[in-house]
PDB file of N, H, CA, C and O in Angstrom:
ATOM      1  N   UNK A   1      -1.129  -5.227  10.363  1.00  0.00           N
ATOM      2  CA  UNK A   1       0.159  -4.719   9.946  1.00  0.00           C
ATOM      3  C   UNK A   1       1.132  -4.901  11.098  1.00  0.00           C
ATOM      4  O   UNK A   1       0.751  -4.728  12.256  1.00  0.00           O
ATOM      5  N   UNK A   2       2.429  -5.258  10.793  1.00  0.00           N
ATOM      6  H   UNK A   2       2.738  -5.398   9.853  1.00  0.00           H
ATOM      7  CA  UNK A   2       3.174  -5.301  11.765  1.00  0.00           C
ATOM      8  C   UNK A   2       4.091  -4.021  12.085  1.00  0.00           C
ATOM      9  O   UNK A   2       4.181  -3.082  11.294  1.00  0.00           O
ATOM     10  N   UNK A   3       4.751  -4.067  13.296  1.00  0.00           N
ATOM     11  H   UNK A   3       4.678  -4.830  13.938  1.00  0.00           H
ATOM     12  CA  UNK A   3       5.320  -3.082  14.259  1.00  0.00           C
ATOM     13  C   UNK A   3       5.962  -2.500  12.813  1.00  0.00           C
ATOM     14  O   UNK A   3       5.682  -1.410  12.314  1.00  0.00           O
ATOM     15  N   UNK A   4       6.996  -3.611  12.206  1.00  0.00           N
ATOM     16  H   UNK A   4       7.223  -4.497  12.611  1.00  0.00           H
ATOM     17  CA  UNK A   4       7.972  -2.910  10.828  1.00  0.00           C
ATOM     18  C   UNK A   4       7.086  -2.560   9.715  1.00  0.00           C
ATOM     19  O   UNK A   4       7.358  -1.608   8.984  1.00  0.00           O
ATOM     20  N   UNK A   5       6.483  -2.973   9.620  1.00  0.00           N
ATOM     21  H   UNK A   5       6.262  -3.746  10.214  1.00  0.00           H
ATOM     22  CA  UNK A   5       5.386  -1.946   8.677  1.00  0.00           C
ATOM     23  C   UNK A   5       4.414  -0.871   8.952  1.00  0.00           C
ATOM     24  O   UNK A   5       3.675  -0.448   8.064  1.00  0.00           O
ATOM     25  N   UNK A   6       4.397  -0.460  10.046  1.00  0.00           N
ATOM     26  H   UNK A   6       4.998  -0.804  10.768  1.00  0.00           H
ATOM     27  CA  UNK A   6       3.856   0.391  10.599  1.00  0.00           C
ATOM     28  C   UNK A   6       4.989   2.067  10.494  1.00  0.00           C
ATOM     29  O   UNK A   6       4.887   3.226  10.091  1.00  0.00           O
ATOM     30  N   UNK A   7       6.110   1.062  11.225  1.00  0.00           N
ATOM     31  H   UNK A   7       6.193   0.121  11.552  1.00  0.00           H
ATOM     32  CA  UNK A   7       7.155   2.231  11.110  1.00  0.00           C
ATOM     33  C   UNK A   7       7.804   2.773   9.731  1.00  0.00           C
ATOM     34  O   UNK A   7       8.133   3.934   9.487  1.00  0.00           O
ATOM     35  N   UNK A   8       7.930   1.355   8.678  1.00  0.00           N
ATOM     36  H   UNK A   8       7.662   0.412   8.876  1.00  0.00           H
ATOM     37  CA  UNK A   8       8.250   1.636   7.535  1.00  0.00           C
ATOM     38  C   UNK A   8       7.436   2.693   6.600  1.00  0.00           C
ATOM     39  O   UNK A   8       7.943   3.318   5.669  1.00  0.00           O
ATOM     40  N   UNK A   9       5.863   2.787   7.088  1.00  0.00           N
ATOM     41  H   UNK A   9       5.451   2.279   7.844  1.00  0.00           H
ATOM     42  CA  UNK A   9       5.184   3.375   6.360  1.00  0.00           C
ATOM     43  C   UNK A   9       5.340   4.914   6.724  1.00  0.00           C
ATOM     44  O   UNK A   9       5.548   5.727   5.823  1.00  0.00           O
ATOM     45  N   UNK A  10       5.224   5.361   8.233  1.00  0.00           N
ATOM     46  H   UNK A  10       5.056   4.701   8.965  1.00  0.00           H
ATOM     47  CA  UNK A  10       5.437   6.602   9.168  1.00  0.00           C
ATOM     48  C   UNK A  10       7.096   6.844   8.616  1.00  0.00           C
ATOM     49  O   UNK A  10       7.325   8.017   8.320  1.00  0.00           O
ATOM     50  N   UNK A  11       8.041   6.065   8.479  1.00  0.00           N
ATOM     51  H   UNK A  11       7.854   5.112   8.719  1.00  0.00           H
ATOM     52  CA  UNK A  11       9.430   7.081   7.959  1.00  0.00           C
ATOM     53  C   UNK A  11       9.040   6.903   6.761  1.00  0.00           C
ATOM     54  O   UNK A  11       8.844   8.101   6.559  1.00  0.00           O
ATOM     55  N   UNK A  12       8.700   6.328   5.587  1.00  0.00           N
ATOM     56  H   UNK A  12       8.859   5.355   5.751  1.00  0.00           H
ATOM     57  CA  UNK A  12       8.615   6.988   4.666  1.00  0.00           C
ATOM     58  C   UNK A  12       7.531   7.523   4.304  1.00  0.00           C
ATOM     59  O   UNK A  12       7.480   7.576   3.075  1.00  0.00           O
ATOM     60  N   UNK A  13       6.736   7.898   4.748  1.00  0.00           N
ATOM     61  H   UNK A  13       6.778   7.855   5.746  1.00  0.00           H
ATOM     62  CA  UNK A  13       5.353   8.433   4.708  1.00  0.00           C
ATOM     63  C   UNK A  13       4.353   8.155   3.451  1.00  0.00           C
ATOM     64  O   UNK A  13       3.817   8.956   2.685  1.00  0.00           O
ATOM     65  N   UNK A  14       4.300   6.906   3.506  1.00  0.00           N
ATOM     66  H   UNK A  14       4.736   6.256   4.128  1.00  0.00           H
ATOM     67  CA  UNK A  14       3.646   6.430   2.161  1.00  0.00           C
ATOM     68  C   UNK A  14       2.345   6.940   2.687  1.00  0.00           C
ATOM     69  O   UNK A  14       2.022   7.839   1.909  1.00  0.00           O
ATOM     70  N   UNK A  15       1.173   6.785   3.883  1.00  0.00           N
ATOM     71  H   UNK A  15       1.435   6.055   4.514  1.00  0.00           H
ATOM     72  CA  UNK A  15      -0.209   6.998   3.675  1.00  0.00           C
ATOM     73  C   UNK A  15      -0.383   8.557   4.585  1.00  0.00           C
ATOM     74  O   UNK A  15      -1.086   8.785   5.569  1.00  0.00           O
ATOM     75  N   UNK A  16       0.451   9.382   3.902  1.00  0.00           N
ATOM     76  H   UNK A  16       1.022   9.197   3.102  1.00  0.00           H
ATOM     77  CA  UNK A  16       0.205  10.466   4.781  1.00  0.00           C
ATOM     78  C   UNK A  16      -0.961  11.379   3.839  1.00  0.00           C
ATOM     79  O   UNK A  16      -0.755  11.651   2.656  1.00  0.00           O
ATOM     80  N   UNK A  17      -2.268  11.813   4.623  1.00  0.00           N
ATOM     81  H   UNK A  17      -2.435  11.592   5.583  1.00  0.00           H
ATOM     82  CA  UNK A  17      -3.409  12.341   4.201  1.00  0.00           C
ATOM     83  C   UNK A  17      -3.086  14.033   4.190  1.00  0.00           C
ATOM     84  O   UNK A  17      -3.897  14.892   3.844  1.00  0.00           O
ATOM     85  N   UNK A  18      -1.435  14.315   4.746  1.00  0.00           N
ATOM     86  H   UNK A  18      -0.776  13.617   5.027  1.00  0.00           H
ATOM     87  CA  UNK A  18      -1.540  15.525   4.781  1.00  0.00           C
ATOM     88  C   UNK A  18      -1.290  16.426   3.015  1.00  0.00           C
ATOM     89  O   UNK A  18      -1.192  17.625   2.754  1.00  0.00           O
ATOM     90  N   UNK A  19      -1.256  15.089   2.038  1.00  0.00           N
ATOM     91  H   UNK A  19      -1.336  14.115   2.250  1.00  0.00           H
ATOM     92  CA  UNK A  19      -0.986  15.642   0.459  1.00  0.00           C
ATOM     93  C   UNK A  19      -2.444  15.262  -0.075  1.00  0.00           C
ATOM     94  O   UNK A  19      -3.361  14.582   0.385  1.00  0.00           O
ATOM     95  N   UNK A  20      -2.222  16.141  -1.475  1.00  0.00           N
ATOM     96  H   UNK A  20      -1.477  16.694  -1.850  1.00  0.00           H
ATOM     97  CA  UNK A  20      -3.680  16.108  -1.817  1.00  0.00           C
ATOM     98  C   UNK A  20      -3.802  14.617  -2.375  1.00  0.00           C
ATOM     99  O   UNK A  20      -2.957  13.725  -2.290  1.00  0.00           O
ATOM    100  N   UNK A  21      -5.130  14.569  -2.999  1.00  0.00           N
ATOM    101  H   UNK A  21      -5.816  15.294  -3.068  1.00  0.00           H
ATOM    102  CA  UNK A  21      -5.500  13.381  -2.787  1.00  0.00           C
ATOM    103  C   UNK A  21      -4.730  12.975  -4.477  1.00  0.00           C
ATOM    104  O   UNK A  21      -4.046  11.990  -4.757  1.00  0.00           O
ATOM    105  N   UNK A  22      -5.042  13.831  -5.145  1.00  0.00           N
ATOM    106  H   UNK A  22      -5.597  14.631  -4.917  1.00  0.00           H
ATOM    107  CA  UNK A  22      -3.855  13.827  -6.828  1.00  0.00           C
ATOM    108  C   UNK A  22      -2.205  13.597  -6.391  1.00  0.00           C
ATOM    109  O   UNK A  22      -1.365  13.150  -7.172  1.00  0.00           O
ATOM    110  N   UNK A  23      -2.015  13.876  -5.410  1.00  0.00           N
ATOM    111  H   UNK A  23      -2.698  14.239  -4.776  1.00  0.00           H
ATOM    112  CA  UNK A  23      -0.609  14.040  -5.175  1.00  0.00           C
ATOM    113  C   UNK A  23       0.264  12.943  -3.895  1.00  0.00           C
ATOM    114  O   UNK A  23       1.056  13.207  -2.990  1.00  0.00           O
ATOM    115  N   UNK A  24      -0.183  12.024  -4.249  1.00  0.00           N
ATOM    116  H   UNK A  24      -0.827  11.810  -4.984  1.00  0.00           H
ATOM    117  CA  UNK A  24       0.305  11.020  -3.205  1.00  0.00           C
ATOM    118  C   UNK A  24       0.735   9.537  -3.653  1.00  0.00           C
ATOM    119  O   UNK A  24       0.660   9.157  -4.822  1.00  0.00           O
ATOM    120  N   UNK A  25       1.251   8.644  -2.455  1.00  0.00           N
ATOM    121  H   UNK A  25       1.312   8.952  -1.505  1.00  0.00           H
ATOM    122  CA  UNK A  25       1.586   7.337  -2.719  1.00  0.00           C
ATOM    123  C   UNK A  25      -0.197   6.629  -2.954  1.00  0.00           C
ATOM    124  O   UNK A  25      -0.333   5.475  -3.362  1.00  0.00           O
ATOM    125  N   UNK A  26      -1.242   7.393  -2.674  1.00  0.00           N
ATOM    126  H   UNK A  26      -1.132   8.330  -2.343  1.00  0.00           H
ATOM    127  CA  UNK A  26      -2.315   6.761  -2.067  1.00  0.00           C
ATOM    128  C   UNK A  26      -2.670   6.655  -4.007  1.00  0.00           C
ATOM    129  O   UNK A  26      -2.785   5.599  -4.629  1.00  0.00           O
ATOM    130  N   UNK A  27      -2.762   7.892  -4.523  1.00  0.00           N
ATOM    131  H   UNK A  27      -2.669   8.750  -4.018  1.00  0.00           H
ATOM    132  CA  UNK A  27      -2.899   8.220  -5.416  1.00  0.00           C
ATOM    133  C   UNK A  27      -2.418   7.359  -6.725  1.00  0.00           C
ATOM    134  O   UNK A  27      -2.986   7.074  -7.780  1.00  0.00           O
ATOM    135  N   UNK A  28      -1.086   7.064  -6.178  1.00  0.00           N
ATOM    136  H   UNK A  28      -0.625   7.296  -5.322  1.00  0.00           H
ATOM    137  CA  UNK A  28      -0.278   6.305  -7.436  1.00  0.00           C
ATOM    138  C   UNK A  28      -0.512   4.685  -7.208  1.00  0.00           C
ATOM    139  O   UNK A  28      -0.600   3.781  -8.039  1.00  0.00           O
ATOM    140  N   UNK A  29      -0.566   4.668  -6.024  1.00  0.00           N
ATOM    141  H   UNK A  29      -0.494   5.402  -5.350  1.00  0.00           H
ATOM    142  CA  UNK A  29      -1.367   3.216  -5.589  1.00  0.00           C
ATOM    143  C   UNK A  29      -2.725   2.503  -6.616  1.00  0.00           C
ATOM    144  O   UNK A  29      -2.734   1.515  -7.350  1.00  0.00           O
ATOM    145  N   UNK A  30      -3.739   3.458  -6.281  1.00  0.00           N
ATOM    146  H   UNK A  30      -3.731   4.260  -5.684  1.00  0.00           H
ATOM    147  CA  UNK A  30      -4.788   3.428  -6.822  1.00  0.00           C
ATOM    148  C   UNK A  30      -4.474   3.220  -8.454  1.00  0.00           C
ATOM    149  O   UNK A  30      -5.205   2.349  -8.926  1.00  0.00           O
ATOM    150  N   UNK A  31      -3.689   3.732  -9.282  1.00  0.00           N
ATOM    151  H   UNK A  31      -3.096   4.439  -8.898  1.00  0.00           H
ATOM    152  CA  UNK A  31      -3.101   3.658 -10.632  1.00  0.00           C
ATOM    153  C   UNK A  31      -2.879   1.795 -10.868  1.00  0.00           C
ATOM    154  O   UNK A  31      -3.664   1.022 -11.417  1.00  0.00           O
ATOM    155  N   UNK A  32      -1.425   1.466 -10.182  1.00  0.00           N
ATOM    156  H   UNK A  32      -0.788   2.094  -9.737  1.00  0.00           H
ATOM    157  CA  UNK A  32      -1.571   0.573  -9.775  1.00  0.00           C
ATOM    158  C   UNK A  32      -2.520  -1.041  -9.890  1.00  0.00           C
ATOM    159  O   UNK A  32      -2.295  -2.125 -10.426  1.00  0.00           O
ATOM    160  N   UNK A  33      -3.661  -0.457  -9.058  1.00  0.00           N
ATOM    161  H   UNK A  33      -3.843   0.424  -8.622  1.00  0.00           H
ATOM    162  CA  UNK A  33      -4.552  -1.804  -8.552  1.00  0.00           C
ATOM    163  C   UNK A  33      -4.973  -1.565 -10.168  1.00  0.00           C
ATOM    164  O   UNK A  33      -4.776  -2.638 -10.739  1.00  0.00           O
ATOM    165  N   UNK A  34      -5.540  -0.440 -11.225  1.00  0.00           N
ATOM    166  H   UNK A  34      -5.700   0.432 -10.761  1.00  0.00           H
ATOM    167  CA  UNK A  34      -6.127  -0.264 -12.482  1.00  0.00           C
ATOM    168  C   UNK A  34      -5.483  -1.395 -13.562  1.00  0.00           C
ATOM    169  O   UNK A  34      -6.074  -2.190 -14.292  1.00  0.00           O
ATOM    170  N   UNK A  35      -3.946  -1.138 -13.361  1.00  0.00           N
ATOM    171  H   UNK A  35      -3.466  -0.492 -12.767  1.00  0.00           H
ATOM    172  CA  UNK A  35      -3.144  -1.496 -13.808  1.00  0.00           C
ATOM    173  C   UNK A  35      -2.907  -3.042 -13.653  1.00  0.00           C
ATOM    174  O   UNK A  35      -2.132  -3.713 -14.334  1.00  0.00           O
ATOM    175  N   UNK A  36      -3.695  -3.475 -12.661  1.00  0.00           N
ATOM    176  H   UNK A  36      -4.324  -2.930 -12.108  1.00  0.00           H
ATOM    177  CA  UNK A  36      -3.560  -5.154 -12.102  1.00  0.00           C
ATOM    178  C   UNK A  36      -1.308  -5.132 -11.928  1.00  0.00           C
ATOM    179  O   UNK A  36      -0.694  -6.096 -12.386  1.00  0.00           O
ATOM    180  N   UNK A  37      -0.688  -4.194 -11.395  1.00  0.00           N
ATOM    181  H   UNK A  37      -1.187  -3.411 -11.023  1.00  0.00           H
ATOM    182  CA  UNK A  37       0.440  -4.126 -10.327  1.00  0.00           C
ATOM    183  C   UNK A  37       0.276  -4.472  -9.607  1.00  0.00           C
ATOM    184  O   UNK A  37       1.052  -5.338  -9.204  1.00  0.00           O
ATOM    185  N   UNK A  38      -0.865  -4.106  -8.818  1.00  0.00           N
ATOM    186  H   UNK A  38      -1.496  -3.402  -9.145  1.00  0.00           H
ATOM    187  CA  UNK A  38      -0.514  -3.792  -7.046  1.00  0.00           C
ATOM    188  C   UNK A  38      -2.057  -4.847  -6.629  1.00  0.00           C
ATOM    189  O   UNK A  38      -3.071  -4.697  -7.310  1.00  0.00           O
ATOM    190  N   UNK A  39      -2.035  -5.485  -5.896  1.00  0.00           N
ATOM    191  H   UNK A  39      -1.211  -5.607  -5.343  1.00  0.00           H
ATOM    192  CA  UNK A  39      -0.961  -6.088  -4.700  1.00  0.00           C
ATOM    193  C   UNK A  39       0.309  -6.902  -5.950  1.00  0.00           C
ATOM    194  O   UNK A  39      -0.087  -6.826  -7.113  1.00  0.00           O
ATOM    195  N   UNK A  40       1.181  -7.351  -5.834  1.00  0.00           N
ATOM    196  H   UNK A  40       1.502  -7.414  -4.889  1.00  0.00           H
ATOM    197  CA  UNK A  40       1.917  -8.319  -6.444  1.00  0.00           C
ATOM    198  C   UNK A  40       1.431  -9.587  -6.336  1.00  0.00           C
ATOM    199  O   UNK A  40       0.890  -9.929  -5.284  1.00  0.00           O
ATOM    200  N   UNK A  41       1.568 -10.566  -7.533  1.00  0.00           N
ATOM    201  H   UNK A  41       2.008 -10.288  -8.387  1.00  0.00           H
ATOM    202  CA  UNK A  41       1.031 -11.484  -7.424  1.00  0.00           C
ATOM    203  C   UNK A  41       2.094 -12.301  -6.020  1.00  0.00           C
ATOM    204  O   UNK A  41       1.382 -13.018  -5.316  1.00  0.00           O
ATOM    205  N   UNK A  42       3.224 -12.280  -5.684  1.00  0.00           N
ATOM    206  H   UNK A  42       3.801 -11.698  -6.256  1.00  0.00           H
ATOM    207  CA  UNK A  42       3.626 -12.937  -4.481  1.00  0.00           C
ATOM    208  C   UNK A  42       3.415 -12.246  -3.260  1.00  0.00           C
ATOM    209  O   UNK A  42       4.027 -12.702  -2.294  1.00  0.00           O
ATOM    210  N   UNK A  43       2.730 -11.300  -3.081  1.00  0.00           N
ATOM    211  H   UNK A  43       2.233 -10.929  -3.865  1.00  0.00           H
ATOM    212  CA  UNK A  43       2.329 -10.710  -1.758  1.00  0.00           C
ATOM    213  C   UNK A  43       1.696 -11.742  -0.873  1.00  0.00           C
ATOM    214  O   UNK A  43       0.546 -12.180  -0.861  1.00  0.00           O
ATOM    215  N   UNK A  44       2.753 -12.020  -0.127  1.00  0.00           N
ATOM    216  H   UNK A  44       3.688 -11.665  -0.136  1.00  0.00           H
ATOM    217  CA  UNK A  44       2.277 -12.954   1.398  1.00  0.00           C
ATOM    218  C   UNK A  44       1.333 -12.866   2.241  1.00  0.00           C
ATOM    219  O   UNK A  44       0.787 -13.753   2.897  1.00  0.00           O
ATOM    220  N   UNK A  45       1.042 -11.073   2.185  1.00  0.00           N
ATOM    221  H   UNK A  45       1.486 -10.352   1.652  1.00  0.00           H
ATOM    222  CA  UNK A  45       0.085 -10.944   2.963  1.00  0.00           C
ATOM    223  C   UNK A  45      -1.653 -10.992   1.965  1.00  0.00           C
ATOM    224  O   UNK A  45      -2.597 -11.473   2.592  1.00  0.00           O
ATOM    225  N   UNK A  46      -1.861 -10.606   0.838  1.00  0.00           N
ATOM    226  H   UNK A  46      -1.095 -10.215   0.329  1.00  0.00           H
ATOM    227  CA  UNK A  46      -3.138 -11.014   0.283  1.00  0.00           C
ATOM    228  C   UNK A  46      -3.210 -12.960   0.607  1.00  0.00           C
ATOM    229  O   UNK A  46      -4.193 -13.500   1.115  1.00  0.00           O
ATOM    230  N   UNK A  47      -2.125 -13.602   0.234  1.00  0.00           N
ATOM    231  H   UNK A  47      -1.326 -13.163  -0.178  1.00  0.00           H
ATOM    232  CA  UNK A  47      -2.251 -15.068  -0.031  1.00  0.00           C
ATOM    233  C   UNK A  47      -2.437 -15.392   1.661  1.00  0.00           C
ATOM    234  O   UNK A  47      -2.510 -16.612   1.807  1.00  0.00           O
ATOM    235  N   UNK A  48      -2.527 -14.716   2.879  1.00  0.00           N
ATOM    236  H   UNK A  48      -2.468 -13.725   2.760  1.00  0.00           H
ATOM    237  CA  UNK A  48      -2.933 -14.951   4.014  1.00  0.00           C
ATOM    238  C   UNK A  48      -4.319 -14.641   4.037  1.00  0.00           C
ATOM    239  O   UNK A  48      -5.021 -15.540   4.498  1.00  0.00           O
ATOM    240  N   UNK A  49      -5.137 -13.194   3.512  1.00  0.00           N
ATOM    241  H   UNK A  49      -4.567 -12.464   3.138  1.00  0.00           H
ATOM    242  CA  UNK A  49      -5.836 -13.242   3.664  1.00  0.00           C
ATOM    243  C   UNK A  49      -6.770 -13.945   2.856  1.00  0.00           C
ATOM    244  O   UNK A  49      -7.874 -14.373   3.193  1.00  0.00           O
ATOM    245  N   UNK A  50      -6.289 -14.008   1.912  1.00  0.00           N
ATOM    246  H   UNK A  50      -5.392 -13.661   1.638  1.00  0.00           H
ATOM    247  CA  UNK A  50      -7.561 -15.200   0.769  1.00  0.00           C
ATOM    248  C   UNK A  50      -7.727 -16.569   1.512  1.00  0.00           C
ATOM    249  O   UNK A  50      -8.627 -17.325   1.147  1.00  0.00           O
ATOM    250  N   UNK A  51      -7.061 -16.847   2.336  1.00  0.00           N
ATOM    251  H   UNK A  51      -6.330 -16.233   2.633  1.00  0.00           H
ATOM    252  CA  UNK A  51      -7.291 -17.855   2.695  1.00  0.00           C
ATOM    253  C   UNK A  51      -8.148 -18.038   4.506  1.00  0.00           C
ATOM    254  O   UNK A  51      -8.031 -18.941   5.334  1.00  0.00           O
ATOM    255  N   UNK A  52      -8.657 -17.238   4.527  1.00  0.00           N
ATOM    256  H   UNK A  52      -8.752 -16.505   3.854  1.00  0.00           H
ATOM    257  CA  UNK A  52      -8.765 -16.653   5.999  1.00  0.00           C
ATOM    258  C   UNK A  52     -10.740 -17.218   5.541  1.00  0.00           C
ATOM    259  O   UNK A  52     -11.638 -17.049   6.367  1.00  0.00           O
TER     260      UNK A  52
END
């Protein structure tokens, strides 16, 4: 992860463990991947690692 995604995540507090585990970005994430949303199919960073 880079420096701006590091910070982007800490100000908006997408992976903060201090909410329950029903009650979070982590949470709605997980919905998401069910959903075949998440990653996006143009996410730069999966198409780096598939290729690794």
């Amino acid at each position: 992860m880079t420096p701006v995604g590091r910070s982007t995540c800490k100000r908006l507090d997408l992976n903060d463990e201090r909410y329950p585990e029903n009650d979070s970005i982590r949470s709605a994430r997980g919905f998401w991947v069910k959903a075949g949303l998440h990653p996006p199919d143009e996410d730069p960073r999966q198409a780096t690692e598939e290729n690794l």
